[in-house]
C-alpha positions, -999 to +999 in steps of 0.1 A: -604+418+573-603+397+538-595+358+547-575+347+517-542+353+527-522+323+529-511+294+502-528+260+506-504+230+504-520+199+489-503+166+487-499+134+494-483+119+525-462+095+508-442+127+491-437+146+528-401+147+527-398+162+494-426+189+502-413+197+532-382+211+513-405+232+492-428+244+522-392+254+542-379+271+511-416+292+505-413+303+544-376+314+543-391+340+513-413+351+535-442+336+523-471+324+546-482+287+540-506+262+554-499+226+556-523+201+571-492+184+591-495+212+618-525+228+615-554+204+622-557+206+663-570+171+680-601+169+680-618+189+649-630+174+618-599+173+599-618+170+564-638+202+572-607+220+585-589+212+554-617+225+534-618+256+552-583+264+548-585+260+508-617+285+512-593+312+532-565+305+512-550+330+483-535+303+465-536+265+465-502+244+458-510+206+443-478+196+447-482+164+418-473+129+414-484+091+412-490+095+448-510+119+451-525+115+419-540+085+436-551+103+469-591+108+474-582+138+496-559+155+474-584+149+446-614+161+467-592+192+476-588+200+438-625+198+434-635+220+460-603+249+451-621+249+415-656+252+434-642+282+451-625+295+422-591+294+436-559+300+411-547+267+418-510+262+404-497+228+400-459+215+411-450+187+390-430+161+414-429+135+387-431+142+350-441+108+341-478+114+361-495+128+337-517+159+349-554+151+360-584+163+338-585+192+362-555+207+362-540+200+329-550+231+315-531+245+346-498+257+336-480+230+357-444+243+370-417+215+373-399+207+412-371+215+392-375+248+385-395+257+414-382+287+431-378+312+403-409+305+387-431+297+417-422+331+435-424+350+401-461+335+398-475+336+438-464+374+437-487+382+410-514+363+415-515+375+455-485+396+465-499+402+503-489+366+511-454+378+512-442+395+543-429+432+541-397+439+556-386+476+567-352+490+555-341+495+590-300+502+602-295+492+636-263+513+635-282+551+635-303+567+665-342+558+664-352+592+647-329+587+619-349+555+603-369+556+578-412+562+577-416+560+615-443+573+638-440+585+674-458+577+706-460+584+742-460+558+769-462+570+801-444+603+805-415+596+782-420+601+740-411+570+715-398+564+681-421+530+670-414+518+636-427+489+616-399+463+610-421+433+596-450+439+581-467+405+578-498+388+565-516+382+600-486+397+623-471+429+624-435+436+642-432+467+657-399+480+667-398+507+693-373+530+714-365+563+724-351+593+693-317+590+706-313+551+710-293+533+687-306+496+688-273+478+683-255+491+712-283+477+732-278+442+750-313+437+763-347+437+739-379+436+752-397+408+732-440+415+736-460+388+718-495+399+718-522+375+703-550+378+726-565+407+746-570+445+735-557+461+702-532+487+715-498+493+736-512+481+764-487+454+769-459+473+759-465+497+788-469+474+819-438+456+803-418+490+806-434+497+835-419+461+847-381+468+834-380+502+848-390+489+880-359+465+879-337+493+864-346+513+898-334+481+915-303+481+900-293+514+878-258+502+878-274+478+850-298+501+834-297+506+796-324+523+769-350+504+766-356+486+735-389+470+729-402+443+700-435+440+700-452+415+676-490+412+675-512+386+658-547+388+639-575+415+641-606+398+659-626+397+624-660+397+651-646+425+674-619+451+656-602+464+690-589+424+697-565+403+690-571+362+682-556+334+672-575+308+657-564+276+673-578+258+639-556+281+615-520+274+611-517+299+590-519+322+625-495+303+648-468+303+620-471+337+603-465+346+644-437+321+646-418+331+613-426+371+616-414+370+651-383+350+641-375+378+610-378+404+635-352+388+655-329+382+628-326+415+619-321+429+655-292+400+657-276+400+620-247+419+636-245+409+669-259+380+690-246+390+723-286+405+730-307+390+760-345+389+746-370+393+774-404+376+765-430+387+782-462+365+784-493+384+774-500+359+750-506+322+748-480+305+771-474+277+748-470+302+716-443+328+735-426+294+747-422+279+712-410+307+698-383+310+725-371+274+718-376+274+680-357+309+680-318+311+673-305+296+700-276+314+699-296+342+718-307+341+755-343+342+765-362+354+796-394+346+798-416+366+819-452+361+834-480+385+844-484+371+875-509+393+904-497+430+893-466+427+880-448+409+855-423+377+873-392+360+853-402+322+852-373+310+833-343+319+812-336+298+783-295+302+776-277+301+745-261+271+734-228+272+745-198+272+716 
């Protein structure tokens, strides 16, 4: 599995705010970006970490200015992107801060101008830093959508189709032929970023729900799962990973996760999402919170043999 996949953000902490902006504007395209604010864990060597982002990294950011022009770190990370023989595109925050001798034969792009030009020249130099998303009409049955596959789980046949197709994540959307997803109120939500490559989850989570819709069949409905998993284990193919060091990971999993439910919710938010936990706790929980919180959340445990509600999260009221 090739490593450079995300964009590296260098800059200097004295021009956060300002970058921020950019960063938020390069996620909402769909873009997968690492900044040093979040992704250094307590603990690790911060310097090497950075460095080993900018050697995974598809493109490095130098986001430019008297600040930063004036930063060892941002200098050193220069240095070492050229070592590497990354494209390295510079984002001119201040036109009066004259380029350094290392980029200023860099075509420089100003702040001003950034988003038409800056998307224009990330998708050519690495256009699989970009999620995909699926042409997908929640208003048609399941076996009417577009390029999907089917699979069997349990004794019953499903329609799975690929709603986000991401740099590190993938969203897969899945339900019965017949099934139209928005007439359905309650969407199974799997986050899988640890454990076996498969649908594994998936079916001890239906197993789960159709237990409860035994319970109570006055309140069963088709069931409608989401199921988002992270990285291939580059040392073991069959696995999933997340590497704790890589923020590139936790928020191509946050941001894909969030797309998926956008799309399941553009015409209706009146859907209950029930997140079950095979997956880091903290991850599934922060994606709950950090989610439109005009949705309801149930998060669910694998607790013994069976999966357990451990709490709901409800919408904000109007």
């Amino acid at each position: 599995m090739p490593d450079s996949k995300h964009i590296f953000i260098s800059y200097s902490r004295k021009d956060r705010i300002i970058v921020g902006e950019f960063v938020e504007a390069l996620r909402k395209a769909d873009f997968i970006v690492w900044q040093d604010v979040s992704g250094i864990s307590a603990g690790t060597n911060w310097e090497e970490t950075l460095l080993e982002a900018i050697d995974k990294s598809a493109v490095v950011l130098v986001f430019w200015s008297q600040a930063s022009s004036l930063s060892p770190m941002v200098n050193k990370e220069i240095d070492h992107a050229i070592a590497q023989n990354k494209p390295i595109i510079p984002i001119w925050l201040e036109r009066a801060t004259p380029l350094s001798p290392q980029l200023d034969k860099r075509q420089a792009i100003v702040g001003k101008t950034f988003t038409s030009k800056l998307t224009e020249a990330l998708l050519i130099l690495a256009p699989r830093i970009q999620r995909q998303i699926n042409d997908f009409d929640d208003s048609i049955p399941m076996s009417k959508q577009k390029n999907f596959d089917r699979k069997t789980i349990g004794d019953r046949e499903y329609i799975t189709l690929l709603l986000v197709d991401s740099v590190y994540c993938k969203a897969h959307l899945i339900a019965e032929a017949t099934t139209i997803v928005g007439q359905v109120s309650r969407i199974q939500l799997i986050i899988q970023n640890t454990r076996d490559v498969g649908y594994a989850s998936v079916k001890e989570s239906f197993s789960c729900i159709l237990a409860e819709d035994a319970q109570h069949p006055a309140d069963a409905q088709p069931l409608v799962a989401l199921h988002v998993t992270g990285p291939i284990n580059p040392a073991d193919a069959l696995k999933y990973y997340i590497d704790p060091t890589n923020v590139a990971h936790y928020s191509d999993m946050n941001d894909t996760t969030h797309k998926a439910i956008s799309l399941l919710t553009r015409n209706d938010n009146n859907k209950v999402f029930q997140v079950f936990l095979f997956t880091l706790v903290d991850i599934a929980f922060l994606i709950a919170m950090s989610a439109n919180r005009w949705i309801a959340f149930q998060l669910y445990k694998w607790i013994g043999d069976k999966y357990s509600r451990i709490m709901t999260i409800p919408p904000r009221s109007s």
